[in-house]
C-alpha positions as CSV (number, residue, x, y, z in Angstrom):
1,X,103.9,105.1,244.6
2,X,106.1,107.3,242.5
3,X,109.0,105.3,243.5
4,X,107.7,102.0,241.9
5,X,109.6,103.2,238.3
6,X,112.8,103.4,239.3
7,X,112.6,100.4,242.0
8,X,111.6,98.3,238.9
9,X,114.2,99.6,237.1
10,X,116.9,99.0,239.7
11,X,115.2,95.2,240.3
12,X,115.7,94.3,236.2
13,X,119.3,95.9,236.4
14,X,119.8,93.5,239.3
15,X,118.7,90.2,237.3
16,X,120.3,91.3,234.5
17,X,123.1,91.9,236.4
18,X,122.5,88.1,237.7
19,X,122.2,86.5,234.8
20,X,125.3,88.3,233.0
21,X,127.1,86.7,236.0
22,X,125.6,83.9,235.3
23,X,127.0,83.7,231.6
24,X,130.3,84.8,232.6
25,X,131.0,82.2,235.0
26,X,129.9,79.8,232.6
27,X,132.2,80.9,230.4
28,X,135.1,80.5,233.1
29,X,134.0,77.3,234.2
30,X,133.9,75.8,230.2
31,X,137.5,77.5,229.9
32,X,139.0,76.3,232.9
33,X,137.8,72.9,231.7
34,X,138.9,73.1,228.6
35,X,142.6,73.8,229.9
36,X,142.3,71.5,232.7
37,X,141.3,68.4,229.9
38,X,143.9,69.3,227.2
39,X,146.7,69.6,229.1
40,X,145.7,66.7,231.1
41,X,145.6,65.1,227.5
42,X,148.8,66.4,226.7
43,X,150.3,64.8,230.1
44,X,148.9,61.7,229.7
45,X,149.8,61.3,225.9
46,X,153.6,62.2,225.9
47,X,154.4,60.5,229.1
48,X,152.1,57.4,229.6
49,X,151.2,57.0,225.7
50,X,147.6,56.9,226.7
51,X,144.8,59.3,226.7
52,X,141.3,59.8,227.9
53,X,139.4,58.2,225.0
54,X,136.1,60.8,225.5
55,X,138.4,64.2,225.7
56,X,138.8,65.0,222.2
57,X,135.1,65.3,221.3
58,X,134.3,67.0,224.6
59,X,137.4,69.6,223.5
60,X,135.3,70.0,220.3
61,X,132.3,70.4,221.6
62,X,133.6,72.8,224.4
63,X,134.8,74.7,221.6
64,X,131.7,75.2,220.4
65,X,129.9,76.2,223.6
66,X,132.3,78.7,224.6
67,X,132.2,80.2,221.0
68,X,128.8,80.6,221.1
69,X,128.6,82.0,225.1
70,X,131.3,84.0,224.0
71,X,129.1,85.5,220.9
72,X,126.2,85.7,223.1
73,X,128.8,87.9,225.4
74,X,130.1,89.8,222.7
75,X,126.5,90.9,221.6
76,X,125.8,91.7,225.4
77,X,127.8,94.6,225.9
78,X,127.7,95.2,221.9
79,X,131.3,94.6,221.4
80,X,130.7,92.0,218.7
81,X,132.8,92.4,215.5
82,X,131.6,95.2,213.2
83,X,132.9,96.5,209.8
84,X,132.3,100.4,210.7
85,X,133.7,101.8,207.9
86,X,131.0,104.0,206.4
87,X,129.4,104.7,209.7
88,X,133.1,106.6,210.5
89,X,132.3,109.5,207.5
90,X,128.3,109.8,208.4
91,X,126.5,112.1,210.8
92,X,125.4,111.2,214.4
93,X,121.7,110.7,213.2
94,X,122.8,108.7,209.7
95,X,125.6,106.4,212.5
96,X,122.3,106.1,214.7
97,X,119.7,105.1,211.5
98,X,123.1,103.1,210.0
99,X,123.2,101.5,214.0
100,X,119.5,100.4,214.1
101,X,119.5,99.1,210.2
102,X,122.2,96.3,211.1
103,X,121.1,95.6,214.2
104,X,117.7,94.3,213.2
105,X,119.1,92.9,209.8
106,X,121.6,90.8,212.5
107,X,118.5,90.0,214.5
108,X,116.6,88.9,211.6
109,X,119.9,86.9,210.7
110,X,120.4,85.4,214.0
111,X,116.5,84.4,214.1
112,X,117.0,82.5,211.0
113,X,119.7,80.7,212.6
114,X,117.9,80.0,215.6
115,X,115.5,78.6,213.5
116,X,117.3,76.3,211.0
117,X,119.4,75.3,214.1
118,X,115.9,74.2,216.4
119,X,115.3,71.9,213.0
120,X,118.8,70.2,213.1
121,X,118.5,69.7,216.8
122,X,115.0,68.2,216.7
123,X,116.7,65.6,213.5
124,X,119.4,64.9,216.3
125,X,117.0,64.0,218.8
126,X,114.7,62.0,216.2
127,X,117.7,60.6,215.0
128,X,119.1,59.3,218.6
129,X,122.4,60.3,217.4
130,X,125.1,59.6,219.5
131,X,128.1,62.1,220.5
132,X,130.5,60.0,222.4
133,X,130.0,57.6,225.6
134,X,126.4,57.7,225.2
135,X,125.6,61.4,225.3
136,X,122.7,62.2,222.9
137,X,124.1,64.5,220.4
138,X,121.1,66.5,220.6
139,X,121.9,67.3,224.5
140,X,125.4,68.7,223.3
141,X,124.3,71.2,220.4
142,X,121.4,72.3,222.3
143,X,124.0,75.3,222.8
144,X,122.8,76.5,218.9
145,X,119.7,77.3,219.1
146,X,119.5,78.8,222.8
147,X,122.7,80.7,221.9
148,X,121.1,81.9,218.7
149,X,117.9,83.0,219.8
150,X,119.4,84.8,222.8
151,X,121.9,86.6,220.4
152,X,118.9,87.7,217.8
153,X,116.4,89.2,221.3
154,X,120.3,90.9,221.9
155,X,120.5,92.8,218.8
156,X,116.5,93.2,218.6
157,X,116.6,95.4,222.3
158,X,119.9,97.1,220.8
159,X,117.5,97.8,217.7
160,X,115.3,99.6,220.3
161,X,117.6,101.5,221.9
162,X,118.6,102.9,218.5
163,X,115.5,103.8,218.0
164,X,114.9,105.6,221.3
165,X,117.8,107.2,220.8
166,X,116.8,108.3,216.9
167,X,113.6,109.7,218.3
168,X,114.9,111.4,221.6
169,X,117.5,113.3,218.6
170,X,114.2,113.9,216.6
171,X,112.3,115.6,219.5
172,X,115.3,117.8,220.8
173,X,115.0,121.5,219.0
């Protein structure tokens, strides 16, 4: 089978390619919502003097999850903010060691976060804190440590790929 390679290859790219859709309509579907409730708020504010008394802290935590889907993006097609301004005045193979450095220190970073964010989520649930009209607060920042975790295995396979790329420079003459 010396197909079987490049059909597995071609079958990840397809679920990747899934689950990128995936994030991205999940992104337009929180945004959407997001628009649809605020200005629904504004409406209903300014011209009945009322208001939906559960939009304001589903706003806030919308914020949140489309912050955090939108970091988790950003690190996808590694377009995440970066301060480059040494890696501008090195060589290819310093940019490509300066590359791999910060993304495994941003990993490592992101892992912690994942980490300390799984403890405050587990105090949430323990807690049975409340966000608003009997939601368990845990349910809502769930988004933290999933987010998190996903975002560190991000900049871990860009790590990788640094490094492939570091070695495929090392074993050209």
């Amino acid at each position: 089978m010396p197909n079987s390679p490049s059909l597995l290859k071609a079958q990840l790219k397809g679920l990747l390619h899934k689950i990128h859709c995936i994030e991205d309509s999940i992104l337009a579907l929180l945004l959407f919502g997001m628009i649809v409730l605020s200005t629904s708020q504004i409406f209903l504010r300014n011209l009945f003097d009322s208001g939906l008394i559960w939009a304001d802290p589903l706003l806030r935590v919308m914020v949140l999850w489309i912050g955090l889907l939108g970091a988790l993006a950003a690190t996808r097609e590694n377009k995440h903010i970066t301060i480059d301004l040494l890696t501008r005045f090195l060589s290819d193979s310093k940019r490509d060691f300066a590359k791999a450095f910060t993304n495994i220190f941003s990993c490592g970073i992101s892992a912690i976060l994942a980490y300390h964010s799984i403890r405050f989520v587990i105090m949430e649930y323990e807690a049975e804190s409340k966000a608003f009209s009997g939601i368990s607060a845990w349910i809502l920042e769930s988004i933290l440590p999933i987010a998190f975790t996903l975002i560190a295995l991000r900049f871990f396979l860009h790590f990788i790929i640094n490094v492939r790329d570091i070695l495929a420079r090392k074993s050209k003459p």
